[in-house]
VEXDREN-2710 file (C-alpha; in Angstrom, 1 decimal):
% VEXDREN-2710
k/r/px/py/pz
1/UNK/29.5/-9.5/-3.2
2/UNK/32.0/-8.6/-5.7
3/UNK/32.1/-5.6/-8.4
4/UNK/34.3/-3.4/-10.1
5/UNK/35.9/-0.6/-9.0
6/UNK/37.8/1.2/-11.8
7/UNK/36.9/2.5/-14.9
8/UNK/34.2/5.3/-15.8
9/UNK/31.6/3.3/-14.4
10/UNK/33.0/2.6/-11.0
11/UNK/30.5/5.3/-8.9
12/UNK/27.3/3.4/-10.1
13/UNK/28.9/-0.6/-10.1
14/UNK/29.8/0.6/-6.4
15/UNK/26.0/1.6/-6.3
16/UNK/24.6/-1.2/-7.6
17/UNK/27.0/-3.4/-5.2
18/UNK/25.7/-1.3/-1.9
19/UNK/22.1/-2.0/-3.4
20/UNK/22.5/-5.9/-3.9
21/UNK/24.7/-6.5/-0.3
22/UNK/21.7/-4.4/1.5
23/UNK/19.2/-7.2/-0.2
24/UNK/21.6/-9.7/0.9
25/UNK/21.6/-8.9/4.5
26/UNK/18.2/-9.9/4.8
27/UNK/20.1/-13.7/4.8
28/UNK/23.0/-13.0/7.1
29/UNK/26.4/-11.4/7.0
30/UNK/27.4/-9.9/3.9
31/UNK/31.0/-8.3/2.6
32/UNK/31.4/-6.7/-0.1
33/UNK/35.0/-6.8/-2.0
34/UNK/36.6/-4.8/-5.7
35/UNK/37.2/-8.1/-7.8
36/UNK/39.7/-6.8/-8.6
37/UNK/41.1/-7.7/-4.4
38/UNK/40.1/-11.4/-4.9
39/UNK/42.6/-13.6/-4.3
40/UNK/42.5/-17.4/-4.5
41/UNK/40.1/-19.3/-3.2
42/UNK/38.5/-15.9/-1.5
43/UNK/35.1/-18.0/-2.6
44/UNK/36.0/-21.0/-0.4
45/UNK/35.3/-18.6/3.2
46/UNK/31.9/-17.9/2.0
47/UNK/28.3/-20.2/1.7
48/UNK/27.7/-18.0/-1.7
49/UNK/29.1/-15.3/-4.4
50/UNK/27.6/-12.5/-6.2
51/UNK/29.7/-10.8/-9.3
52/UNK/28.1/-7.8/-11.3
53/UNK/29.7/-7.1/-14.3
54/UNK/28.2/-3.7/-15.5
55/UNK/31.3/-3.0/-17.4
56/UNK/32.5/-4.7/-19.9
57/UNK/36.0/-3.3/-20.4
58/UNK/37.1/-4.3/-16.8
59/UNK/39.6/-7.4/-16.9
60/UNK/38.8/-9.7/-14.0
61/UNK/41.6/-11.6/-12.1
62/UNK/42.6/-15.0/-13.0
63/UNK/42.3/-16.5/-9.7
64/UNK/38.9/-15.2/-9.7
65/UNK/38.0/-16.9/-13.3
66/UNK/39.5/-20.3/-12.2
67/UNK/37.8/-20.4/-8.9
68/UNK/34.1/-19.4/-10.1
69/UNK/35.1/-22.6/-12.7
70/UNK/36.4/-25.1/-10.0
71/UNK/34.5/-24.2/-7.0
72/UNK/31.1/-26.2/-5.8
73/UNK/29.7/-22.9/-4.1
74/UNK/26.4/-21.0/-5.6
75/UNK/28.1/-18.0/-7.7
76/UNK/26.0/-15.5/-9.2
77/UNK/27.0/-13.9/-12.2
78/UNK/24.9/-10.5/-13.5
79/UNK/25.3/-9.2/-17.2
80/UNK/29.4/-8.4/-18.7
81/UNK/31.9/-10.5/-19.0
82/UNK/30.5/-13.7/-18.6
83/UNK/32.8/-14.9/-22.0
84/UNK/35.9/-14.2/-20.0
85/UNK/34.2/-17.2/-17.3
86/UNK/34.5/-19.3/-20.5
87/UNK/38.2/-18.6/-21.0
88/UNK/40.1/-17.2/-24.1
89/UNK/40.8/-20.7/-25.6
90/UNK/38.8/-23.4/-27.3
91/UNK/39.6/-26.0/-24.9
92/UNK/38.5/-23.7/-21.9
93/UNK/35.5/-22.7/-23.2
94/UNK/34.6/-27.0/-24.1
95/UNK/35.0/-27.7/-20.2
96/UNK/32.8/-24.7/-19.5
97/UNK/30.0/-26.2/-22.2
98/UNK/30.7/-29.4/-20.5
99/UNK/30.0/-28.1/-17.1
100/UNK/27.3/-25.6/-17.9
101/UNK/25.8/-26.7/-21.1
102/UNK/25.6/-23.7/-22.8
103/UNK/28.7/-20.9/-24.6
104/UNK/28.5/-17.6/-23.6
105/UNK/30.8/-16.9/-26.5
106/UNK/27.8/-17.2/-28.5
107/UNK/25.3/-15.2/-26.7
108/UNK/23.4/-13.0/-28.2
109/UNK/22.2/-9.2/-27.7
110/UNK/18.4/-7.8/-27.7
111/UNK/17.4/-4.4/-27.7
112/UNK/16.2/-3.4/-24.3
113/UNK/12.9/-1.7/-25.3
114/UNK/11.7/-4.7/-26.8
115/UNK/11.8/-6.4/-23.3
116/UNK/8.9/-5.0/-21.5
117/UNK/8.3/-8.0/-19.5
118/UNK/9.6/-11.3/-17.9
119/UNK/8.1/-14.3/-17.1
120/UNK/8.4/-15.7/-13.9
121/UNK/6.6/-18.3/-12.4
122/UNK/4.1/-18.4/-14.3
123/UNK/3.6/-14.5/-14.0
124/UNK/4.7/-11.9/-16.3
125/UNK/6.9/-9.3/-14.1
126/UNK/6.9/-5.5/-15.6
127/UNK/10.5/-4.5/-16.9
128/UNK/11.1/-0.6/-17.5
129/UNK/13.5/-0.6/-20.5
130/UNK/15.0/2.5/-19.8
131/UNK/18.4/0.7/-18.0
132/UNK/20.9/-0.7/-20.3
133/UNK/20.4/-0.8/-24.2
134/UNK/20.4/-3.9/-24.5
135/UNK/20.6/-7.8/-22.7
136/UNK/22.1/-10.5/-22.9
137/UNK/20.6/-13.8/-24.5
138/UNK/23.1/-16.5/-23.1
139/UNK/21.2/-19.0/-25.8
140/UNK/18.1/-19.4/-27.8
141/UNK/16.5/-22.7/-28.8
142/UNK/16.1/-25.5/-25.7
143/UNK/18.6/-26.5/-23.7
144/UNK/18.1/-29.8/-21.4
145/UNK/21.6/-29.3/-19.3
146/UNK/20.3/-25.4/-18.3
147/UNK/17.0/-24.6/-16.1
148/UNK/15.8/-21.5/-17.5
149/UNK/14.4/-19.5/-14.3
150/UNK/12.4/-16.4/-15.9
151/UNK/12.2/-15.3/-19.8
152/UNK/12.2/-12.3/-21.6
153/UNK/9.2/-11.1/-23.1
154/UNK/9.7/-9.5/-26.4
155/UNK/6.8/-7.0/-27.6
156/UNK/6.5/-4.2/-30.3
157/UNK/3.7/-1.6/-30.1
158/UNK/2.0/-4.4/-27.6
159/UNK/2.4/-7.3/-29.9
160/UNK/5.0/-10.2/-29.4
161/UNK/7.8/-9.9/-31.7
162/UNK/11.1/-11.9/-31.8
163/UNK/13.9/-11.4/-29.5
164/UNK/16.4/-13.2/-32.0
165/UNK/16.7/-15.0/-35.1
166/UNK/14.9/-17.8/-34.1
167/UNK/11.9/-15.2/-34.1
168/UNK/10.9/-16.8/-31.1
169/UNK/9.2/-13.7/-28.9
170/UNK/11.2/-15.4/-25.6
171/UNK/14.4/-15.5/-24.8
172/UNK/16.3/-16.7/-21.4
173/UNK/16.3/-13.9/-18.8
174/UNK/17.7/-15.9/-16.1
175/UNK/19.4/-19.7/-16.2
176/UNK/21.0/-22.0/-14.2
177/UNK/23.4/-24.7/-14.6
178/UNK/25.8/-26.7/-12.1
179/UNK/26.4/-24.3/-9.7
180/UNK/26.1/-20.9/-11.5
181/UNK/23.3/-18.8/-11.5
182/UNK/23.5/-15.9/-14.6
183/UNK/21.2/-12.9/-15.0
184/UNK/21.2/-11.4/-18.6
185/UNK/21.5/-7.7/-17.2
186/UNK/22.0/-5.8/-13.8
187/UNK/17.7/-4.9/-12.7
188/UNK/19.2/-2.4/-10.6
189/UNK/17.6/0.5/-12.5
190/UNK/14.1/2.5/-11.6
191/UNK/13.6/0.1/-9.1
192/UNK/10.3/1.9/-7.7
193/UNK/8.5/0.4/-11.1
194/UNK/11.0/-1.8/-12.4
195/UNK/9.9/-5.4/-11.1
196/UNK/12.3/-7.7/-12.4
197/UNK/14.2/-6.1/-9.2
198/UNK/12.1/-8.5/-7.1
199/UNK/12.4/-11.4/-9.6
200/UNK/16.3/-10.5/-8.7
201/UNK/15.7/-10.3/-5.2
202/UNK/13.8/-13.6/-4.9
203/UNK/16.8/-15.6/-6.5
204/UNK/18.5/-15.0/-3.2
205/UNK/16.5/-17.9/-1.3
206/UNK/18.3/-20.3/-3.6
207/UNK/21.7/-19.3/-4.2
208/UNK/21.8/-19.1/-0.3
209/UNK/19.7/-21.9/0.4
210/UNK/17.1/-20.1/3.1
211/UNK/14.5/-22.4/3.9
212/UNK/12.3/-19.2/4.7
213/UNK/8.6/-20.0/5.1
214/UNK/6.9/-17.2/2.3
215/UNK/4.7/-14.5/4.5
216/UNK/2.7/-11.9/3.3
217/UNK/3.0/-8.7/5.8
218/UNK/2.0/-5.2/5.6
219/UNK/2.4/-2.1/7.6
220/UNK/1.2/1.1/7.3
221/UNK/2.7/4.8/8.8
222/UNK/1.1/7.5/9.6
223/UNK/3.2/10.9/8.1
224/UNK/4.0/14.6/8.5
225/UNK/2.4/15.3/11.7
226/UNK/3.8/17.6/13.4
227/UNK/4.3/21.4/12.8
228/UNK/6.0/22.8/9.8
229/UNK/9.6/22.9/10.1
230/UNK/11.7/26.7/10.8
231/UNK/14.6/27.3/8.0
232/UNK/16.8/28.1/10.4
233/UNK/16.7/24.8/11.6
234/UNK/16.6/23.2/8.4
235/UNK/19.8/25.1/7.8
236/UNK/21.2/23.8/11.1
237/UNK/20.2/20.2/10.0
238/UNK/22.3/20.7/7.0
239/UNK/25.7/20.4/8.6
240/UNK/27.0/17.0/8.8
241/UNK/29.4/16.1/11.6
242/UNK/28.4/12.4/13.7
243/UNK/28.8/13.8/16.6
244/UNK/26.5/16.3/15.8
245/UNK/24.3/14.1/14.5
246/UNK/24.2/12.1/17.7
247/UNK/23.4/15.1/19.9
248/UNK/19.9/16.2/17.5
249/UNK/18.7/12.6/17.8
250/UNK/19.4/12.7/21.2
251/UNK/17.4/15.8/21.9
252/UNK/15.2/14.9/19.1
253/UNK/14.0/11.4/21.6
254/UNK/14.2/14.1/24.7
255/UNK/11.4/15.9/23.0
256/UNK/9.2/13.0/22.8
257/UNK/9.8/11.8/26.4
258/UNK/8.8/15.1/27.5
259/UNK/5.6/15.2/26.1
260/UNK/4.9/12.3/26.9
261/UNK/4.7/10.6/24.2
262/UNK/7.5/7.3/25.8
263/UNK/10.8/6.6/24.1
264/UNK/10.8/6.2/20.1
265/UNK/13.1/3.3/19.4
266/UNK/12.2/3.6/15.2
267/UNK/14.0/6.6/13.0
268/UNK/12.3/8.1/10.1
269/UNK/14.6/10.3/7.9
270/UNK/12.6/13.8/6.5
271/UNK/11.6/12.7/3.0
272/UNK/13.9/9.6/3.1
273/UNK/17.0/12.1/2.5
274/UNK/20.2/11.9/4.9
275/UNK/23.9/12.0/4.6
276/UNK/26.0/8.9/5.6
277/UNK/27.4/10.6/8.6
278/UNK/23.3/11.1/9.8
279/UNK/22.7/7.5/8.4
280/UNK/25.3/6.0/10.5
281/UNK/24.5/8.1/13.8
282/UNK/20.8/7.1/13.0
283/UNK/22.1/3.0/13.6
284/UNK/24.2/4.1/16.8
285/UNK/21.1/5.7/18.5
286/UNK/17.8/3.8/16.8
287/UNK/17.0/0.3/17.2
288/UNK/15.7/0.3/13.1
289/UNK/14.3/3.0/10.3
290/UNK/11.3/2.2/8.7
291/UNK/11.7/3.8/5.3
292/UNK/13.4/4.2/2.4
293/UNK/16.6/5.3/2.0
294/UNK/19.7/6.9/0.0
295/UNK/23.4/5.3/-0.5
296/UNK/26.1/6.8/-2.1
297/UNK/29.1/5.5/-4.2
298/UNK/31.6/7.1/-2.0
299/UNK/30.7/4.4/1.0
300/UNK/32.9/1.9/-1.1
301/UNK/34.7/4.1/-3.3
302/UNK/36.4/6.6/-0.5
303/UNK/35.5/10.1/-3.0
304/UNK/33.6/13.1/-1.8
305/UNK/29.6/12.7/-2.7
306/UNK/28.6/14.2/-5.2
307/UNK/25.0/15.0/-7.1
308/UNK/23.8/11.6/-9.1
309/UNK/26.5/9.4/-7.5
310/UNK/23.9/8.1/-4.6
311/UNK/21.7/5.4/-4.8
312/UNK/17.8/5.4/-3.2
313/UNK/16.7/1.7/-2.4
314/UNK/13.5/0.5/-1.0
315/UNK/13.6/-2.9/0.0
316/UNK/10.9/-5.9/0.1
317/UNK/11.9/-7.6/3.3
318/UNK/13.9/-6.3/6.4
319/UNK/17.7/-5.9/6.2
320/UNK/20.5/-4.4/7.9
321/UNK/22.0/-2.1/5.4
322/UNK/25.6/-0.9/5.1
323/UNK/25.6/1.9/7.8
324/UNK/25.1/-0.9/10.4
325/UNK/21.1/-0.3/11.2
326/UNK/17.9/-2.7/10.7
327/UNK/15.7/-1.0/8.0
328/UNK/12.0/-1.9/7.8
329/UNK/10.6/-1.8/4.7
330/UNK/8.4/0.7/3.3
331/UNK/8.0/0.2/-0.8
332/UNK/4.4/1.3/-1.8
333/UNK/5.2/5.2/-1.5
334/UNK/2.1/6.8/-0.2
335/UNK/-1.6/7.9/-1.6
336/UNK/-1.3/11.5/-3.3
337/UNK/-3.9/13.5/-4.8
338/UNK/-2.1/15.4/-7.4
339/UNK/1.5/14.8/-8.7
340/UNK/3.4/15.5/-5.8
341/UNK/7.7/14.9/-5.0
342/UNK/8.0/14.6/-8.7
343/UNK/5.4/11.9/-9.0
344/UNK/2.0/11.5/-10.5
345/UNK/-1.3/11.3/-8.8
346/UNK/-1.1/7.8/-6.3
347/UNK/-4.2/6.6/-5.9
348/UNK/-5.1/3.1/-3.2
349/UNK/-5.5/1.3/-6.8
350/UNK/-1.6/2.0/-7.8
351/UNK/-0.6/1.2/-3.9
352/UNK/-2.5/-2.2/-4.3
353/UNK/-1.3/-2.9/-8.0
354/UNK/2.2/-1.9/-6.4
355/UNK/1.7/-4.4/-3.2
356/UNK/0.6/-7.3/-5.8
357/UNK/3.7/-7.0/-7.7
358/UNK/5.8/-7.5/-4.6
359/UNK/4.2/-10.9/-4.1
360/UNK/7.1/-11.6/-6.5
361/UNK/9.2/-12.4/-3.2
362/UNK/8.2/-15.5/-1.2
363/UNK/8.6/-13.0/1.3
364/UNK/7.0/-10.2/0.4
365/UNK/5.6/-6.9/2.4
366/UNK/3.0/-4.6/1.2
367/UNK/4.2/-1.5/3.4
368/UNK/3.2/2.3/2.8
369/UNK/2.6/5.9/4.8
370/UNK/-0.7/8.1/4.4
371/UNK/-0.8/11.5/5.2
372/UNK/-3.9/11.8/8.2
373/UNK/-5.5/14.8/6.6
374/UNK/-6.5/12.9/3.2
375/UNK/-9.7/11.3/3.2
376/UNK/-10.1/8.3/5.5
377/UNK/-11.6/6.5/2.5
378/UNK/-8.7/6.4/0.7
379/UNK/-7.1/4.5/4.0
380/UNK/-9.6/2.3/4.2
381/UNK/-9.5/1.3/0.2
382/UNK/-5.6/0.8/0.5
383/UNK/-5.7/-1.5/3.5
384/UNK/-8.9/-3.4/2.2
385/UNK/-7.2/-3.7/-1.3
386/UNK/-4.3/-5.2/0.3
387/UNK/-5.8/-7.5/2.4
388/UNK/-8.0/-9.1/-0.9
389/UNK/-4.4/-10.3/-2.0
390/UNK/-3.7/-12.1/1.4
391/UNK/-1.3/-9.6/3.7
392/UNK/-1.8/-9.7/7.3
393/UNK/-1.3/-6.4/8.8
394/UNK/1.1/-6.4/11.9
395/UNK/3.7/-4.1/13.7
396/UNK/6.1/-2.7/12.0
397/UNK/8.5/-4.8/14.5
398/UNK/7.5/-7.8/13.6
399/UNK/8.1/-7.3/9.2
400/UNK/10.8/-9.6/8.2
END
């Protein structure tokens, strides 16, 4: 998993680089690396290679060009600087058309609100438009040497309109060619309702080559119960040594054991919100989360943390993250009555609508938390809706 590290952007590439290596756990061991520390032939150690370019003014290495041209490994290449691949001469950029049959050095650019959808498989997959300004269109017309894998869907005011000058209202979202796979933008953005994240995600099977059967698992937690929390404590909370850390959860699982209640071996965080120091206590002491959960740029970048620089990922299959824990997935939110954490009204129609869209994923979990003291009809709805679209409810232990 490589990504750039310097420039203005370097706090949110290093974000979206801790959110793609978390997805890629899911398949096995995962490192992730500054391109700007490749060195030759780096991609020869590895089954597969991930590069996200979110900024274009970052010169990549040589080496790191030459290889991604030369090697026979899967490489994955997300938005910028895809013309640099195709080198800075005429004759470079004829062995990359040879290769890959199509010249990123004349792709075209379409304004991002215009893409409000991409086809996939036969589905259209929602796309919030709010990310970058605009994408990449790596060709328009056909193109026999490339497999397009998912399309832009262009609309105005609900109506198709063209993406380019061919006034075609499609344009390639996602292609590949030989052994590169290229994405026209980073779908890192408003993940909770952006679903081309999942279209994303589900790449990952291929450029890895998991033979993964596709499941269709959900899980449901019951939340909040328990008494209402002192401010002194909350206060005490606040202070983040390990150490610390360790001793709480200790004392926290002593509570539990004393009441009788047997040893938990699954961590929650309080409203999905922890430092790194808590996250990485939380994988010393806990078998797995089941949750949601924040990441901040200063994992990979080494700075202080700081307000907007962190990251909060849910996830549609089980991974181990970058603090070194198994995370279950919960990505449906939870039923709410009234707008509530900054969100609207949730009703068990959204968490169902929410639960169909992740059957994006071959392997795809419907997984979500409801407050005990809400109506058990809304339970009931939610779990019934879910089923309709095939899930099979099991323990959360056995999601994967």
């Amino acid at each position: 998993m490589l990504y750039d590290n310097t420039g203005a952007a370097a706090d949110t590439n290093a974000m979206y680089a801790i959110a793609t290596g978390n997805l890629l756990t899911h398949f096995g061991k995962t490192e992730l690396k500054p391109v700007a520390d490749y060195t030759d032939a780096m991609v020869e150690n590895y089954d597969a290679a991930v590069y996200i370019g979110a900024d274009h003014r970052v010169p990549l290495p040589q080496a790191f060009l030459d290889d991604v041209r030369s090697t026979d490994k899967p490489v994955m290449w997300l938005g910028r600087n895809i013309e640099a691949l195709a080198g800075p001469d005429d004759a470079q950029n004829a062995q990359f058309r040879d290769k890959y049959g199509w010249d990123p050095r004349a792709a075209t650019t379409v304004d991002s609100s215009k893409v409000t959808s991409v086809e996939y498989e036969g589905e259209k997959v929602h796309r919030e438009t709010q990310g970058a300004p605009e994408i990449v269109v790596p060709f328009t017309g056909t193109n026999d040497k490339v497999e397009v894998l998912a399309t832009s869907q262009c609309t105005e005011r609900g109506k198709p309109t063209s993406c380019t000058a061919n006034g075609s209202p499609e344009a390639p979202w996602a292609i590949r060619s030989a052994n590169l796979t290229y994405l026209a933008e980073v779908p890192l953005d408003y993940i909770d309702a952006n679903d081309v994240y999942l279209v994303y995600t589900d790449f990952f099977y291929d450029l890895v080559g998991s033979d993964a059967p596709a499941v269709k698992q959900a899980a449901v937690r019951l939340e909040d119960v328990g008494p209402d929390s002192d401010p002194k404590d909350l206060r005490r909370v606040a202070q983040d040594d390990v150490d610390e850390w360790k001793d709480r959860l200790d004392a926290g699982r002593s509570v539990m054991e004393d009441a009788g209640l047997g040893e938990p071996t699954i961590f929650e965080t309080p409203h999905y919100g922890g430092s790194v120091n808590s996250y990485v206590a939380m994988a010393q002491e806990y078998d797995a989360r089941y949750e949601q959960g924040d990441y901040y740029a200063s994992i990979l970048t080494g700075q202080p943390s700081e307000a907007g620089k962190s990251y909060s990922q849910q996830f549609p299959f089980t991974v181990s993250d970058i603090y070194g824990g198994a995370v279950y997935p919960e990505n449906l939110g939870n039923i709410t009555e009234g707008e509530q954490n900054n969100h609207a009204a949730r009703t068990p129609e959204f968490l169902v609508a929410r639960a169909n869209a992740n059957l994006t994923v071959r392997e795809s979990t419907a997984s979500f938390f409801f407050h005990p003291y809400l109506d058990i009809e809304y339970l009931k709805k939610t779990v019934t809706g879910i089923k309709k679209l095939g899930y099979e409810f099991r323990p959360v232990t056995e999601l994967k």
